[in-house]
C-alpha positions as CSV (number, residue, x, y, z in Angstrom):
1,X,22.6,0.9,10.6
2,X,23.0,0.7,7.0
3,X,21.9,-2.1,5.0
4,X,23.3,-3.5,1.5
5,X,23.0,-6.5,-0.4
6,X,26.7,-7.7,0.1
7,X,25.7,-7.8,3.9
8,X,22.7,-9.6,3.0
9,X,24.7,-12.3,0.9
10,X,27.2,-12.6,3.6
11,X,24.7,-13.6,5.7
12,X,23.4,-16.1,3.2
13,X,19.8,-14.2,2.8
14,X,17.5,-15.5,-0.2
15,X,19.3,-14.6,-3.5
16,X,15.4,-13.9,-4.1
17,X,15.3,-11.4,-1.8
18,X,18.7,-9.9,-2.1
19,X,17.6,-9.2,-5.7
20,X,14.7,-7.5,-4.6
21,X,16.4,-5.2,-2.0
22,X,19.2,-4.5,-4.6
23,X,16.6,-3.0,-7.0
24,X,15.2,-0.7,-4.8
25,X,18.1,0.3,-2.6
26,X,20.9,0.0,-5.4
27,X,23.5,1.5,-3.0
28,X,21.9,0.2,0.4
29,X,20.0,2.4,2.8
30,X,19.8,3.4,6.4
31,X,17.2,1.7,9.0
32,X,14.5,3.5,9.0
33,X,10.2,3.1,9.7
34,X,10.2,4.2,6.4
35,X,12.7,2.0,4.5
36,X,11.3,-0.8,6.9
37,X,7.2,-0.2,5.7
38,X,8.7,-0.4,1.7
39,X,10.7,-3.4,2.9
40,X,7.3,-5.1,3.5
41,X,5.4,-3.7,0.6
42,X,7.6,-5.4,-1.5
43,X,7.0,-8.1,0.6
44,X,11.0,-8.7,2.1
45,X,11.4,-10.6,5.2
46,X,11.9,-8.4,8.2
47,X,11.3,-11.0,10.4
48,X,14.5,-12.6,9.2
49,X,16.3,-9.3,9.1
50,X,15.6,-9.3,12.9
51,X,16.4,-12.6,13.6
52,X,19.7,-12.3,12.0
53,X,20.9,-8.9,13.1
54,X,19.8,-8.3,16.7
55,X,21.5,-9.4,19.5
56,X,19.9,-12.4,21.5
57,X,18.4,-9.9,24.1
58,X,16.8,-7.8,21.7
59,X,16.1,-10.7,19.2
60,X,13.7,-12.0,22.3
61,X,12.4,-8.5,22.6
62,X,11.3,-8.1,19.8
63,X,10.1,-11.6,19.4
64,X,8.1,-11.3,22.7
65,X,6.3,-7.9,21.1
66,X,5.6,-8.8,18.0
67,X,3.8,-12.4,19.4
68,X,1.9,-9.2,21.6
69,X,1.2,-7.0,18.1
70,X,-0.1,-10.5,16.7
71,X,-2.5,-11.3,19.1
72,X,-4.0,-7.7,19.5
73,X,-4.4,-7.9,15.4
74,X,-6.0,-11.3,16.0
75,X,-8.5,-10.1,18.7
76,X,-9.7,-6.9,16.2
77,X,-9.7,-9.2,12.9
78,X,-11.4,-11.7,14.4
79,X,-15.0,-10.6,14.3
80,X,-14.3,-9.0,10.7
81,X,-13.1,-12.5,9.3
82,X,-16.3,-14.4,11.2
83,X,-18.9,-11.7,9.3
84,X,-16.9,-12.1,6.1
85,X,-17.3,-16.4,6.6
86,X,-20.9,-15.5,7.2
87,X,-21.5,-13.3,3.9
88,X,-19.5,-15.7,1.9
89,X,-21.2,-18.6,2.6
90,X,-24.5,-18.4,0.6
91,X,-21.9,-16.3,-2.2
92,X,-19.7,-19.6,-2.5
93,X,-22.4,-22.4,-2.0
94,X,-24.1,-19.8,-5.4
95,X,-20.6,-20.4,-6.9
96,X,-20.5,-24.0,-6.2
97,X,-23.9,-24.7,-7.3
98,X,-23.1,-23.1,-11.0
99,X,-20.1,-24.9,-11.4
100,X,-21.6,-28.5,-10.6
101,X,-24.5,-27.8,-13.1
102,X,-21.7,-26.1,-15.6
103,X,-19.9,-29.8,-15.2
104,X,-22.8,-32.2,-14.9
105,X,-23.7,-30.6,-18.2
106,X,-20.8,-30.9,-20.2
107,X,-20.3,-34.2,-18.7
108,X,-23.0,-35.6,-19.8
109,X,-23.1,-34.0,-23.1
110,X,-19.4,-35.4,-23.4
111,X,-21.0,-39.2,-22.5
112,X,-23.6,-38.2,-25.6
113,X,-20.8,-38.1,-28.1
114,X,-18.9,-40.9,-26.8
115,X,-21.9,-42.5,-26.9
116,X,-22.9,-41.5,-30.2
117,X,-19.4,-42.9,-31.2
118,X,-20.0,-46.1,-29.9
119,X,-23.2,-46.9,-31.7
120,X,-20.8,-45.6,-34.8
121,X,-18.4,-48.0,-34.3
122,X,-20.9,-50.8,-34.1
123,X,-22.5,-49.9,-37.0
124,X,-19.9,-49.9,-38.6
């Protein structure tokens, strides 16, 4: 099957994305794994592509396989992303400690002046 923006606008696709598949495929291009894999590098929407161009039986099929891909990717990542959590804890709690001393800081040096300005005033 070939692809081209004027099929994409006919099917009232994202203008954003439209614009995006233009620049790369100026005169369309086939289906292909290949044209597919840059399709998500530059971060198009295949997912629509599917739900708009396959048939009901295969839109299900590949609906039904993908939900399938998901959870496999899900059940890997899963450990990875708890061990990350676990590293990035003390990291961020170190990040969140500098910041509230950063701000209590210039807070309170802020309160000096507008202190200082107050006395001024009343001086005055």
């Amino acid at each position: 099957m070939r692809l081209t923006a004027a099929m994409f606008r006919s099917y009232h696709a994202c203008e954003e994305q439209v614009v995006i598949f233009a620049e790369e495929w100026p005169e369309g291009c086939e289906v292909s794994v290949e044209t597919l894999l840059r399709a998500i590098e530059l971060n198009l929407d295949i997912d629509w592509l599917a739900c708009e161009f396959l048939e009901a039986p295969l839109r299900e099929e590949y609906r039904r396989q993908v939900t399938l891909f998901w959870a496999e990717y899900k059940r890997q990542r899963d450990p990875f992303l708890a061990e990350y959590k676990r590293k990035r804890a003390p990291l961020w709690a170190e990040f969140e400690r500098k910041v509230a001393l950063l701000l209590s800081s210039l807070i309170a040096q802020s309160e000096k002046v507008q202190h200082q300005g107050t006395l001024e005033r009343r001086e005055a």
